[in-house]
Each structure stands twice: as structure tokens, then as C-alpha cells.
Kinemage of the C-alpha trace (Angstrom):
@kinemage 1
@onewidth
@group {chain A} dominant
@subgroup {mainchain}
@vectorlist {calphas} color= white
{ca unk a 1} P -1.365 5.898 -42.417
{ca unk a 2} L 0.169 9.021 -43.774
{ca unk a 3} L -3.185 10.798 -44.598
{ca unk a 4} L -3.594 10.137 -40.829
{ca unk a 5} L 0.249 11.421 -39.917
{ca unk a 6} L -0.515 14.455 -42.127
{ca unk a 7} L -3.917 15.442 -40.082
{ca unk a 8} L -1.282 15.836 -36.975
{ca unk a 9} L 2.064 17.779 -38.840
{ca unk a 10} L 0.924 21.188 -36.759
{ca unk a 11} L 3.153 18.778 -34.372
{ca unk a 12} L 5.765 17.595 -36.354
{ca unk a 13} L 8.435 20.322 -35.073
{ca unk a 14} L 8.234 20.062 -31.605
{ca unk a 15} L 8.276 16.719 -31.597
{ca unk a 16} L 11.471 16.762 -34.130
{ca unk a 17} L 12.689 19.576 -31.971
{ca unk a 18} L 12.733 16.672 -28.862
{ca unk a 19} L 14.692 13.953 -31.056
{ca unk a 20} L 17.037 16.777 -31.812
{ca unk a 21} L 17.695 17.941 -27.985
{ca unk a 22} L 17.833 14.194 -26.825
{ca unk a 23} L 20.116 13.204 -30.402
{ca unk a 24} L 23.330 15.776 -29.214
{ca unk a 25} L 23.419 14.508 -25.628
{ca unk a 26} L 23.636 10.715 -27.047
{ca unk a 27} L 25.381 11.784 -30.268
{ca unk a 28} L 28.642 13.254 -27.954
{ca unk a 29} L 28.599 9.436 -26.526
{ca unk a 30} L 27.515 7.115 -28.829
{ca unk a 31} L 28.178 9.227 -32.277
{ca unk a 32} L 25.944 11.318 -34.486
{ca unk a 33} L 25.473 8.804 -36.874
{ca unk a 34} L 24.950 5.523 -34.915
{ca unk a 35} L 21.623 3.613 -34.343
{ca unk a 36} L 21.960 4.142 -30.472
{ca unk a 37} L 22.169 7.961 -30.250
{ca unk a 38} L 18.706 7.957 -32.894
{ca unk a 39} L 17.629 5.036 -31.268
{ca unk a 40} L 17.527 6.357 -27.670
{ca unk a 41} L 16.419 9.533 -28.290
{ca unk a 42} L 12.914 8.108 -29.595
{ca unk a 43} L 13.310 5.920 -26.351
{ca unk a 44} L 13.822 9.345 -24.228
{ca unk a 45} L 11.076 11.158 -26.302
{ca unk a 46} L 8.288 8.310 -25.354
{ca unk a 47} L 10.012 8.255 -21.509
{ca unk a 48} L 8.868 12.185 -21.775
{ca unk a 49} L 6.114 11.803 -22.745
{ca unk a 50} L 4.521 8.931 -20.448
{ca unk a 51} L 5.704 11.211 -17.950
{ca unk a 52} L 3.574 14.383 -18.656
{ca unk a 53} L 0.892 11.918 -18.901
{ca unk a 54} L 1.086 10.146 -15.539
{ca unk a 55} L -1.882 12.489 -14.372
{ca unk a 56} L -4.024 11.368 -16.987
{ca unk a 57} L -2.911 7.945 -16.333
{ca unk a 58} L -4.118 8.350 -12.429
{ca unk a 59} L -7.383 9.595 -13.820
{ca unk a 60} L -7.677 6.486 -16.290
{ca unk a 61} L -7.600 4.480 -12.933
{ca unk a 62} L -10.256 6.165 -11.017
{ca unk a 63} L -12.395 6.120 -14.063
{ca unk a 64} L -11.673 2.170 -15.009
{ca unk a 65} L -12.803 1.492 -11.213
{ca unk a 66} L -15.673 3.666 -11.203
{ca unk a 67} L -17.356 2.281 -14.290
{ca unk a 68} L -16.462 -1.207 -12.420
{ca unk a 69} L -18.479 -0.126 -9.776
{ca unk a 70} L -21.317 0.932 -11.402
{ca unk a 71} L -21.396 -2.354 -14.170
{ca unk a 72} L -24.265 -3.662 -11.628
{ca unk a 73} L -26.262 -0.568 -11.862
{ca unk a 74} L -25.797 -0.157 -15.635
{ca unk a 75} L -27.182 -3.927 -15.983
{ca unk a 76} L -30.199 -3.026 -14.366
{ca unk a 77} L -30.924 -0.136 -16.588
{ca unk a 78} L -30.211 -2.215 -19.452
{ca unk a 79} L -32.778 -4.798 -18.471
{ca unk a 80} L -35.162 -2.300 -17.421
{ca unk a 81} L -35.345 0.059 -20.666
{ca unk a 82} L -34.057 -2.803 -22.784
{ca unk a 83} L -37.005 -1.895 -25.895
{ca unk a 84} L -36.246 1.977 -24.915
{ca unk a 85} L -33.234 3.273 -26.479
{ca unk a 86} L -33.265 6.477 -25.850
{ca unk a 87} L -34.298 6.374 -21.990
{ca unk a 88} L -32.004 3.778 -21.469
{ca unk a 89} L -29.231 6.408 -22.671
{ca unk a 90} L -30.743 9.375 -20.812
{ca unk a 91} L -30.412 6.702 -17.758
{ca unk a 92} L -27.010 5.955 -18.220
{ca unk a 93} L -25.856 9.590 -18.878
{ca unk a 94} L -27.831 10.427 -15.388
{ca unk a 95} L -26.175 7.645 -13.186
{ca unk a 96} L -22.594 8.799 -14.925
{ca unk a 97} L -23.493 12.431 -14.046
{ca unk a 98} L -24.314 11.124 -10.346
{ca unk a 99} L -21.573 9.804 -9.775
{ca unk a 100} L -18.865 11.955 -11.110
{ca unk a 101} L -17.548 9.679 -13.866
{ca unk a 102} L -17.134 9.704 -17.137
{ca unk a 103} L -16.783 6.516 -19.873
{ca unk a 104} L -14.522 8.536 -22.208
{ca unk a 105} L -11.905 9.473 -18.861
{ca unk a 106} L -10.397 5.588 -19.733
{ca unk a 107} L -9.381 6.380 -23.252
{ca unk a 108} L -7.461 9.643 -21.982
{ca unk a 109} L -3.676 8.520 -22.313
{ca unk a 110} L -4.565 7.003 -25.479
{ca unk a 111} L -6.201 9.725 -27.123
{ca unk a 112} L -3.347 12.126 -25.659
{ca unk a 113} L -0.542 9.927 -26.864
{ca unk a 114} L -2.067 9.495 -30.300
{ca unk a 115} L -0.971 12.729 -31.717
{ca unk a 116} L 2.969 12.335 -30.590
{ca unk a 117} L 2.565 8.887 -32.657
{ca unk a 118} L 1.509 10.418 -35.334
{ca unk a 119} L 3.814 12.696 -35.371
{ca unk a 120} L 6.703 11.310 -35.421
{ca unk a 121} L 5.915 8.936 -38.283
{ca unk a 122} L 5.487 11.437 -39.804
{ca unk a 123} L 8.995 12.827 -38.884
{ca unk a 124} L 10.238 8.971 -39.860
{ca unk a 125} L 8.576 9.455 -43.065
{ca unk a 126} L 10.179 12.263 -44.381
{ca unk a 127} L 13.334 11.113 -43.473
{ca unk a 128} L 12.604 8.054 -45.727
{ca unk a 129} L 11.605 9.487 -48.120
{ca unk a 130} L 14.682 12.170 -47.520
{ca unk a 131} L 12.417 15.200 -46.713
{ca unk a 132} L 13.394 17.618 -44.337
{ca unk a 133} L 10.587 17.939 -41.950
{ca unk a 134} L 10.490 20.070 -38.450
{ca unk a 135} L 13.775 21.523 -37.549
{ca unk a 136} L 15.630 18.104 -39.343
{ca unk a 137} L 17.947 20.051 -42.054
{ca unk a 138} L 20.220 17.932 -44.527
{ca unk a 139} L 22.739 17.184 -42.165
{ca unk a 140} L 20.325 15.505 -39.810
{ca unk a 141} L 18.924 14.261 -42.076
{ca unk a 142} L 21.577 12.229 -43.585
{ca unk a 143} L 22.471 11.215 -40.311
{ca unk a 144} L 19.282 9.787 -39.539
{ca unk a 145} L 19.178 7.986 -42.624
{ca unk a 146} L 22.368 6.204 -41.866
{ca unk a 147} L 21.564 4.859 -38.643
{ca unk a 148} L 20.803 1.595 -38.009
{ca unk a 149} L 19.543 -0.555 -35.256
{ca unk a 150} L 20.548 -3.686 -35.333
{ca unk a 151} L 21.385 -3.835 -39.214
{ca unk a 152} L 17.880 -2.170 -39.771
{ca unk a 153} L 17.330 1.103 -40.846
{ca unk a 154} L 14.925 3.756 -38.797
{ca unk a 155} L 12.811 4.213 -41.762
{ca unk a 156} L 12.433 0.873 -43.129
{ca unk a 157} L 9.507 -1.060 -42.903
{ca unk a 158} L 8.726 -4.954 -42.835
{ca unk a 159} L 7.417 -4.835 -46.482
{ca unk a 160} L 9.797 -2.080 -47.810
{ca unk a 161} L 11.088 -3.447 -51.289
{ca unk a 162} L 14.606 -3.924 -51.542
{ca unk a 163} L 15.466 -0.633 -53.441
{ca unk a 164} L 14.102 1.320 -50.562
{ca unk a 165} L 16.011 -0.729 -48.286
{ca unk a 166} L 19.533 -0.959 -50.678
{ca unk a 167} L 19.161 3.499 -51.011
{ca unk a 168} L 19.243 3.130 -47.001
{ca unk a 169} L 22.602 0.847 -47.445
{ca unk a 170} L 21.078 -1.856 -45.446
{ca unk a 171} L 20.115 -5.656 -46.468
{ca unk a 172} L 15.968 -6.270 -46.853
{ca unk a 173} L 16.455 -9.439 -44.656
{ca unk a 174} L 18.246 -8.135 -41.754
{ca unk a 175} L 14.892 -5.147 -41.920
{ca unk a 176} L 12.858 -8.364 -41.886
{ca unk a 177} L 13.911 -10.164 -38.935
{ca unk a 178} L 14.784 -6.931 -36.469
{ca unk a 179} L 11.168 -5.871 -37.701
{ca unk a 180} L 9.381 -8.958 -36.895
{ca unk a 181} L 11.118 -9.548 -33.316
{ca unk a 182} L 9.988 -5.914 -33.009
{ca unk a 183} L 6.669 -6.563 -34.175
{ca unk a 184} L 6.798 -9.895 -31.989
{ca unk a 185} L 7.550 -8.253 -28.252
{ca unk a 186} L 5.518 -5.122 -29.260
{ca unk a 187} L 2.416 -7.410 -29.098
{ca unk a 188} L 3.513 -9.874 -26.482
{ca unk a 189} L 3.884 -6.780 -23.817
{ca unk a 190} L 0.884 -5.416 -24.877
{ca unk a 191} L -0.896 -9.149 -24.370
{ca unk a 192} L 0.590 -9.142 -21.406
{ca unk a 193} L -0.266 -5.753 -19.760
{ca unk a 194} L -4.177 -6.672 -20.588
{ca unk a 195} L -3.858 -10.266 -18.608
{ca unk a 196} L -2.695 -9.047 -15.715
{ca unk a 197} L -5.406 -6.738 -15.706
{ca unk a 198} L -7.369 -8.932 -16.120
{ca unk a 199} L -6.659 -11.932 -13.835
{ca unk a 200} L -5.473 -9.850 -11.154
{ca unk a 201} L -6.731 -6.776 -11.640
{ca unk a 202} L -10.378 -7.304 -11.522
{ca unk a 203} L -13.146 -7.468 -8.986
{ca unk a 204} L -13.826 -10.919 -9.170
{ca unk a 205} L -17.354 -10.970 -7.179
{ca unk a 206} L -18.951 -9.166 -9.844
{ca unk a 207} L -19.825 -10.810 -13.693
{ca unk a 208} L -20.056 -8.233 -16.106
{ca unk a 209} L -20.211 -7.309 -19.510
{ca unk a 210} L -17.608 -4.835 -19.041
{ca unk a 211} L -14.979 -8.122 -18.123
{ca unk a 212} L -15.954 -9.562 -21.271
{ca unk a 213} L -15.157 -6.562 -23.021
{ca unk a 214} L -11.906 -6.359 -21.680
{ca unk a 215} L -11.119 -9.681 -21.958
{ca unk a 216} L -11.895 -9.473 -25.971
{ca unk a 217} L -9.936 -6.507 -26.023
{ca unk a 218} L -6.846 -8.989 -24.838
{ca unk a 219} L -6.389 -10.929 -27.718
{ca unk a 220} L -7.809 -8.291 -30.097
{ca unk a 221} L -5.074 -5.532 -29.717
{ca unk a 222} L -2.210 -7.739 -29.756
{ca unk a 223} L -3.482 -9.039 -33.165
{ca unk a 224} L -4.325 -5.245 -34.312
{ca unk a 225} L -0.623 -4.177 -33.229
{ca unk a 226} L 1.016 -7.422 -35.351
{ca unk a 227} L -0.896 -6.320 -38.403
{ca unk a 228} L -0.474 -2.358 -38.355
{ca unk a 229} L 3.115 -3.412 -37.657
{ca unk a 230} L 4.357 -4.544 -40.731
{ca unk a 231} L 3.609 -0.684 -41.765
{ca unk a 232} L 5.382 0.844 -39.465
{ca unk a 233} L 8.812 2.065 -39.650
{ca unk a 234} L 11.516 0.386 -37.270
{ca unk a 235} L 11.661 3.854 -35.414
{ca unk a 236} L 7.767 4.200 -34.719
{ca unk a 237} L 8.634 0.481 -34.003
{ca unk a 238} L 10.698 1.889 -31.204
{ca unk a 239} L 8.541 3.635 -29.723
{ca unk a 240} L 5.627 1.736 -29.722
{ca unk a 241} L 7.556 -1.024 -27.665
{ca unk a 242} L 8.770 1.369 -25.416
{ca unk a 243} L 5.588 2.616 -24.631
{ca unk a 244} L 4.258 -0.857 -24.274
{ca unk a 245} L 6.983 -1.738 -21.670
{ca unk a 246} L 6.349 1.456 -20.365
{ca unk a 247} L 2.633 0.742 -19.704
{ca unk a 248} L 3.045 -2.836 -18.507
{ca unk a 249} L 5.914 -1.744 -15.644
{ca unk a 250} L 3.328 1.070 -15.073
{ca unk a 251} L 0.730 -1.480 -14.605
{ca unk a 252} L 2.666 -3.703 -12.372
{ca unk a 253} L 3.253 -0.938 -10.138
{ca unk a 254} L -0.456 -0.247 -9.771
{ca unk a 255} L -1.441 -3.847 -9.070
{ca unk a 256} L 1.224 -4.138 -6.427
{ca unk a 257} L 0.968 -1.169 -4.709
{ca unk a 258} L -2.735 -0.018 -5.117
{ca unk a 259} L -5.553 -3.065 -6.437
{ca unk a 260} L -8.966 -2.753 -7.372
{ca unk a 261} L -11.280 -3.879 -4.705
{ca unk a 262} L -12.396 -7.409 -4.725
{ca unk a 263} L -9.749 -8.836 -7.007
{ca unk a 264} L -6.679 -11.341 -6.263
{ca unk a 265} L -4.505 -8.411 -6.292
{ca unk a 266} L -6.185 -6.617 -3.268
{ca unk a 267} L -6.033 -10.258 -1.038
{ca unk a 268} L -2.406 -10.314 -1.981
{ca unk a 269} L -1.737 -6.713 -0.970
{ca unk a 270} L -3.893 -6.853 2.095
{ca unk a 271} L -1.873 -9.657 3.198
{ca unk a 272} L 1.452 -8.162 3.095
{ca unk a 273} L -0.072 -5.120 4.739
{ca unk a 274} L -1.805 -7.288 7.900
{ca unk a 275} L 2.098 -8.680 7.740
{ca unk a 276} L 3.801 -5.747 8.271
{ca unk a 277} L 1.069 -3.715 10.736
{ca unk a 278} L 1.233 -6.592 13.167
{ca unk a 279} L 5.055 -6.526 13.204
{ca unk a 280} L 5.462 -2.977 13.349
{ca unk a 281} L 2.194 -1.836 14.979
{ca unk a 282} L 1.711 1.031 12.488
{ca unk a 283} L 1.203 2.121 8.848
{ca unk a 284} L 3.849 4.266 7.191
{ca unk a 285} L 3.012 4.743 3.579
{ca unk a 286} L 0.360 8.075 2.915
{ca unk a 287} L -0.567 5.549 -0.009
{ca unk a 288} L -1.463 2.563 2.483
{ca unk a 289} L -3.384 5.068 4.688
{ca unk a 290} L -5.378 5.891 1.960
{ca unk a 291} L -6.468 2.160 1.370
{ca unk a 292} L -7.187 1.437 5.262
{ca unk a 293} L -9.324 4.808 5.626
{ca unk a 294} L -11.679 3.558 2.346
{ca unk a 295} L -12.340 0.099 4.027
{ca unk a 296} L -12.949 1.814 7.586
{ca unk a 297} L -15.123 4.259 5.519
{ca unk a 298} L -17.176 1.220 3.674
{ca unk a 299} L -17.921 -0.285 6.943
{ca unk a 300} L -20.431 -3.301 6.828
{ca unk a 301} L -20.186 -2.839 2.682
{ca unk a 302} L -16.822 -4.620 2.709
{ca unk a 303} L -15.340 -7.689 0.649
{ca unk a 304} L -14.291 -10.733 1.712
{ca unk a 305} L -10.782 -9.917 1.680
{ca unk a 306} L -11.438 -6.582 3.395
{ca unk a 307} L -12.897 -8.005 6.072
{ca unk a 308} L -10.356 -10.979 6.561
{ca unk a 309} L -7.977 -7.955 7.210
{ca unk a 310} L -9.789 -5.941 9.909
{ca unk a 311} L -10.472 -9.783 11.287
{ca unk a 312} L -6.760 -10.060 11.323
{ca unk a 313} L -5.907 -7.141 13.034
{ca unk a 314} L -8.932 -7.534 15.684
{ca unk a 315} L -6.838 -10.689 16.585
{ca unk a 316} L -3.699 -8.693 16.926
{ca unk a 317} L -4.865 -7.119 19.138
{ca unk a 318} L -4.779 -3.698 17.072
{ca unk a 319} L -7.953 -1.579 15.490
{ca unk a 320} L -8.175 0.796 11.787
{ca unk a 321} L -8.912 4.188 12.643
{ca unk a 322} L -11.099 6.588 10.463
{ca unk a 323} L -7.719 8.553 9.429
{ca unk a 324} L -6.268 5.455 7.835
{ca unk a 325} L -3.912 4.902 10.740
{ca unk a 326} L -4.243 1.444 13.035
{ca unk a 327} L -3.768 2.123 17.037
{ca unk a 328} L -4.308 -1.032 19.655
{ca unk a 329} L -7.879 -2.008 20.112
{ca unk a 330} L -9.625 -0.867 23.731
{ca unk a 331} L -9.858 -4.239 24.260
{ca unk a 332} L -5.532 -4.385 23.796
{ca unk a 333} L -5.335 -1.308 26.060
{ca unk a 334} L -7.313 -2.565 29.155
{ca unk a 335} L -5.705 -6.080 29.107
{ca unk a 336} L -2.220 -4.253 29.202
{ca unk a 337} L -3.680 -2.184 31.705
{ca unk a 338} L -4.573 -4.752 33.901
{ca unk a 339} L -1.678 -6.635 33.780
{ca unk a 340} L -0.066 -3.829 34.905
{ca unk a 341} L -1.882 -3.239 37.869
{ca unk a 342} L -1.202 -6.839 38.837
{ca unk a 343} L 2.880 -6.621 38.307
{ca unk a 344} L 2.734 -3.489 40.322
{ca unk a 345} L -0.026 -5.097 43.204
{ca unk a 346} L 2.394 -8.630 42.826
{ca unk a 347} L 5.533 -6.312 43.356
{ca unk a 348} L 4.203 -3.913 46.188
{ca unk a 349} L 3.130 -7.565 47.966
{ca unk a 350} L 6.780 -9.221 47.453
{ca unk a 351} L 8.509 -5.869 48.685
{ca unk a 352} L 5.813 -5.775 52.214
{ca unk a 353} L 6.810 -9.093 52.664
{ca unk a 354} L 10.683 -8.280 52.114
{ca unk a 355} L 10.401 -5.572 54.984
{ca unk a 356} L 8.483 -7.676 57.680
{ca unk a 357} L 10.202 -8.396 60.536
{ca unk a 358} L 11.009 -11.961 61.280
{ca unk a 359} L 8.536 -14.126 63.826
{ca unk a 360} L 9.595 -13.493 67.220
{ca unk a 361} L 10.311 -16.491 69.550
{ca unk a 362} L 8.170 -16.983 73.010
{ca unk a 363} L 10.668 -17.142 74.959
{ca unk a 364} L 12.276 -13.664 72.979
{ca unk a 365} L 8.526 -12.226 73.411
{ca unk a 366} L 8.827 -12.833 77.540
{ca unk a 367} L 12.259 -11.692 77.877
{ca unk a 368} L 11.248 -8.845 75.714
{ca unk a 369} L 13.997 -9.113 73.979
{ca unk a 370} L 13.544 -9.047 69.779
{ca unk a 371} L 15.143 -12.108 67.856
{ca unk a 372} L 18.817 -11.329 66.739
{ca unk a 373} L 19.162 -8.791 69.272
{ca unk a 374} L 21.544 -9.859 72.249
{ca unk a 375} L 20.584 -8.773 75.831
{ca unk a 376} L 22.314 -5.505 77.846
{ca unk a 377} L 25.351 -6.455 79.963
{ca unk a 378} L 25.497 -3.038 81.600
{ca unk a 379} L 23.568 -2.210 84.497
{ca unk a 380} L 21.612 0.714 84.508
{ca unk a 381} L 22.462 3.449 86.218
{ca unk a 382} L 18.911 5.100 86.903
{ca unk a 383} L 17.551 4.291 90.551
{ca unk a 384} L 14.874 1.871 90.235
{ca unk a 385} L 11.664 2.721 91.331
{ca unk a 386} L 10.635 1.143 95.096
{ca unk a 387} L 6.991 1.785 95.087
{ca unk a 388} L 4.595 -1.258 94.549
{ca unk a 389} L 3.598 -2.058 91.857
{ca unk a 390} L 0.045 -1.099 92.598
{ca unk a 391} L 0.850 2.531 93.222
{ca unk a 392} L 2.688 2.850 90.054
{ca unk a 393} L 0.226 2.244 87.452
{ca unk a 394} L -3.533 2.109 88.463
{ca unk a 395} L -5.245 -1.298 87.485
{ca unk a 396} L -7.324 -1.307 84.317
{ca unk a 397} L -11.118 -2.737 85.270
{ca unk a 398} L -10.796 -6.898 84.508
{ca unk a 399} L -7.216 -6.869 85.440
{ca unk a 400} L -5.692 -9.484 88.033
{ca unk a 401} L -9.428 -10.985 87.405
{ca unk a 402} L -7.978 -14.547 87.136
{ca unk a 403} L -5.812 -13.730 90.570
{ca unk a 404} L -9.192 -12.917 92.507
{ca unk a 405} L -10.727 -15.854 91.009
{ca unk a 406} L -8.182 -17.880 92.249
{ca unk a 407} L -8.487 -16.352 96.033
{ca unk a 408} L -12.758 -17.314 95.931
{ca unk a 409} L -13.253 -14.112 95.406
{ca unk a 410} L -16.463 -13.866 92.846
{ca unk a 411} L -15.602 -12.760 89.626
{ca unk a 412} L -18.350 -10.030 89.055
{ca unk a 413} L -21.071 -8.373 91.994
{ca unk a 414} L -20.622 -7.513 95.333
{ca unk a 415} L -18.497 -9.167 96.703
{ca unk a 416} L -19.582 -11.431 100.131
{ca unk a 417} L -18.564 -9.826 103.531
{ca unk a 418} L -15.809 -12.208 105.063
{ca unk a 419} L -17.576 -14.098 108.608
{ca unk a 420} L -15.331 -13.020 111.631
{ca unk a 421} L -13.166 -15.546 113.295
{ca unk a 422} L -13.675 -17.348 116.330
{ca unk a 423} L -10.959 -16.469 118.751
């Protein structure tokens, strides 16, 4: 391990340079020479540096998913040039060049992260062994050598003998027991990061070798990190359960908030999203608009659970657009559009029937006079007119037909010329 530390010292003083920065702003609280202000500045170092390597983290994602995606294909080159090595690689290195990915793009925070590990054991070294190393002079040096965590010195190891551990002014079992709960969590979180990858994380219609791969790797790390830990110091210690935690909140966050297609995760998160779209009627998230666009964009290729959700809003009465955002089906519009129209038709009736007059009375409609209304009792003054009726208003053709019907008088034709009278 310190052949390997000394391959990375070209590092050694910023990284030292970091512990430094982070030690005076936790030394003026805690103390220069206590466990917490040492102890939290490794903490704030790793914190630092998971942070500069979030982007590489994003592209770890894409590139996990994409070789998901193309497991199938892969399997079929396998079996096709299984007794041909070397076309069988020039196969593979042509489907990753197709599609834009690349099998090394999943190792990225690891690889970028191993140097700062090195590193700084190699910082913890030195100040076990009492070397000044990166800008760590004497004074920070003795301080570092008297902290302790816990009872446990930062640059004491599980196995240390107990002369290393009595020059550090600690006691070897206390260095025993806060190294092995170290040891203990340090591989639990790590166990625990690759199982929820793998039981929720995965895309669970497709049977792999890639799954079994991973699911190997789930038991074989946490038994790789218990053994290497017994040679690490309790500050590398530190930081290799920070980063752990670290990576498994990390983790979480991606499950929850943006699942790999086809696995438990995505059902869960698809039904919390159906949830809120049909109680609010939109999406607000540029993350959940990204999600909705791809399964709009994969149209009949969707999943089960994919499907379930474009089923569920269909029923609500709502429809995914192309952009990611979800509007109310045409189906939604002209139903509300029609009920509409029949309010306003149902209104416009009940409003015509409000303003029709009431049924007039025969008797009112002989008199003339309108129901409600009460009859003149003044006279009118205007002469009234003395000419018959006749010479007033000229009869209409088929009026007073019933009257000449009643005199014999035929109703139509010329009419017969009356006999003269016997006088």
C-alpha cells in the first residue's frame, strides 16, 4: 500500500494543503489538537471532492444504463462469434462506437477518486511515522499526531503493535474496537449502496450477464473493503466511510428521483408522478419533464410500467405531450365543450321561459284586456267614429263567409238571382 501511495505523492500537497484550510476553520471551534477539528476536515476534504465529481458521477449513470441497454445486443454477438475472438471484439467495439458509449465511462468516479485516496494515506503515513509531508510542518504535525477519534489515533491501524500505538499515547484496544466498527459500517454502506442497485435499480425484463456481474460485485467489495481495512489508518478510515455514505445518499437520490427503465424503482416513481399530474393537472419539475418526453419519444417501445402511466392519464382525462409537459386529452376538451354548450342552451331556455308572458284568459282575450291589467274607468274623449262598420275597413275575401252561409246564400259561385214576389 505505500509503494502504491508513493506512485501518487505529485498530490500529496494539495491535498495536505485542503486538511490544512478545512483544520483552522474547525481548529478555532473545536481546538487545534482535538480529534474533531482533524477528523472533520478529512470529512470536508471527501465532501469536496464528491462534489467536483458529481459530473462524472452523472456520466457514470448514462453509461451504467446504456451498457444495460445494449446487454441484449452484446449477447447476440457473443453467441454469434462465440469461436471468433477477435471479431467478436471488433463487434463489440463497433456497437459501443454506434451508440455513443463507452464500458470504461462506469469506472470514472472511481478511477478519479483513487488518486485523492492515495494521497492522503500517504499524508496519514508520514504523520505516523512523524514525517513532515506537503505543507504539514512540526507543529502540525504534532498536532495531528495527538488527535484522537474516539480514543483512536488518526494514524493507527487495526494491526499496529502496541509501541506504535503507546508513541501515539493511545491504548492498542481502544484502536481495535473504533477500527473494527469503522471497518464494520465502511462495508455495510458499501453492501448496501450495491443492493439497492440492484433490487431496485435494475431493469428487471431483461436477464443478463451484466446483473450477475453486479450482483457478484455485491458481496465481493464489501469483503475486499473488510480485508484492506485492517491496513488502513483510522483517518483513511474516515474517509472511506464518508465516501461510502456519500455514495449510498447519492444513490438514493437517483433511484427516487430518476430510475432506470423497467425496474421497481421506475413503477414506484411513475406512480407518484400519475399521483400528482392528476391532482394538479401539470408537471413542474424540468427533471420530470425530461422522463415524460423519453416515454412519449419511445412510443409503442414502452414498458409495462410506462404504459400503465400514459393508461392512467388517458383515464384522467389528460394526454403527454412531445415537450414532456401533459395538457387534457381532445377527447377531455370536447366533452367540456359540450357540456358547456348545454349549460348555456339549458340556461338561455330557463331565462325564455322566465320572460314569457303568462296564458291569457278567454274571457281577458274577448274583452281585450291582458291578465293582471284592470280595465279604463275614464271615458275617452276622442269622438267615436259613426260610419258603419262596412265603410270603415273594407272586407278581406272569406270574411262574414259563415254570416252568408247562414242567410242561404251559397258559399262560393255566382250567386242565384232572387225570384220576384207576388204582390
Amino acid at each position: 500500500m505505500d509503494t502504491i501511495a508513493s506512485l501518487f505523492s505529485f498530490i500529496t500537497w494539495p491535498v495536505s494543503w485542503v486538511i490544512v484550510q478545512f483544520h483552522k476553520v474547525y481548529g478555532a471551534i473545536f481546538g487545534p489538537d482535538t480529534g474533531w477539528a482533524w477528523g472533520l476536515s478529512i470529512v470536508s476534504l471527501v465532501i469536496l471532492i464528491r462534489i467536483c465529481l458529481i459530473p462524472l458521477f452523472v456520466k457514470q449513470i448514462k453509461a451504467t444504463r446504456a451498457m444495460q441497454t445494449l446487454q441484449p445486443e452484446m449477447k447476440k454477438i457473443q453467441e454469434r462469434y462465440k469461436n471468433d475472438r477477435q471479431r467478436q471484439s471488433e463487434e463489440m467495439m463497433k456497437l459501443y462506437k454506434e451508440s455513443g458509449t463507452n464500458p470504461l465511462s462506469s469506472c470514472l468516479p472511481i478511477l478519479a477518486q483513487s488518486p485523492f485516496f492515495f494521497a492522503l494515506y500517504h499524508v496519514l503515513a508520514g504523520i505516523a511515522s512523524g514525517k513532515k509531508i506537503g505543507v504539514i510542518n512540526a507543529d502540525l504535525l504534532e498536532s495531528a499526531r495527538n488527535a484522537h477519534i474516539f480514543g483512536a489515533p488518526l494514524a493507527a491501524k487495526f494491526f499496529s503493535s502496541e509501541s506504535q500505538v503507546s508513541a501515539l499515547h493511545a491504548s492498542l484496544t481502544d484502536v481495535r474496537i473504533v477500527t473494527a466498527i469503522m471497518i464494520v459500517l465502511m462495508s455495510a454502506s458499501q453492501f448496501y449502496t450495491q443492493r439497492q442497485l440492484m433490487t431496485k435499480n435494475v431493469d428487471t425484463t431483461v436477464k443478463t450477464p451484466f446483473m450477475q456481474q453486479q450482483k457478484m460485485l455485491m458481496y465481493v467489495f464489501p469483503i475486499m473493503f473488510a480485508v484492506l481495512g485492517v491496513n488502513f489508518p483510522v483517518g483513511v478510515l474516515i474517509y472511506w466511510l464518508t465516501t461510502n455514505v456519500w455514495t449510498m445518499g447519492q444513490q438514493m437520490y437517483v433511484i427516487h428521483n430518476n430510475p432506470t427503465p423497467g425496474s421497481k424503482a421506475q413503477a414506484a416513481y411513475l406512480e407518484r408522478l400519475t399521483k400528482h399530474v392528476t391532482q394538479h393537472g401539470k408537471i413542474r419539475r424540468r427533471s420530470e419533464k425530461a422522463i415524460v418526453k423519453a416515454i412519449v419519444a419511445k412510443g409503442r417501445d414502452r414498458n409495462e410500467f410506462e404504459r400503465k402511466f400514459v393508461n392512467a392519464l388517458s383515464k384522467a382525462g389528460l394526454a403527454a405531450q412531445a415537450d414532456g409537459t401533459v395538457t387534457k386529452s381532445a377527447a377531455q376538451a370536447a366533452a367540456q365543450t359540450d357540456e358547456g354548450a348545454a349549460t348555456g342552451t339549458a340556461t338561455d331556455t330557463a331565462a325564455a321561459r322566465r320572460q314569457q308572458p303568462k296564458r291569457q284568459s278567454k274571457s281577458q282575450r274577448q274583452s281585450g284586456t291582458r291578465a293582471g291589467d284592470s280595465p279604463s274607468l275614464e271615458k275617452s274623449d276622442e269622438p267615436q267614429d259613426t260610419k258603419p262598420a262596412a265603410a270603415k275597413q273594407p272586407q278581406k275575401p272569406g270574411s262574414g263567409t259563415r254570416s252568408k252561409a247562414q242567410s242561404g246564400q251559397r258559399k262560393g259561385g255566382p250567386q242565384r238571382p232572387k225570384s220576384p214576389s207576388k204582390k
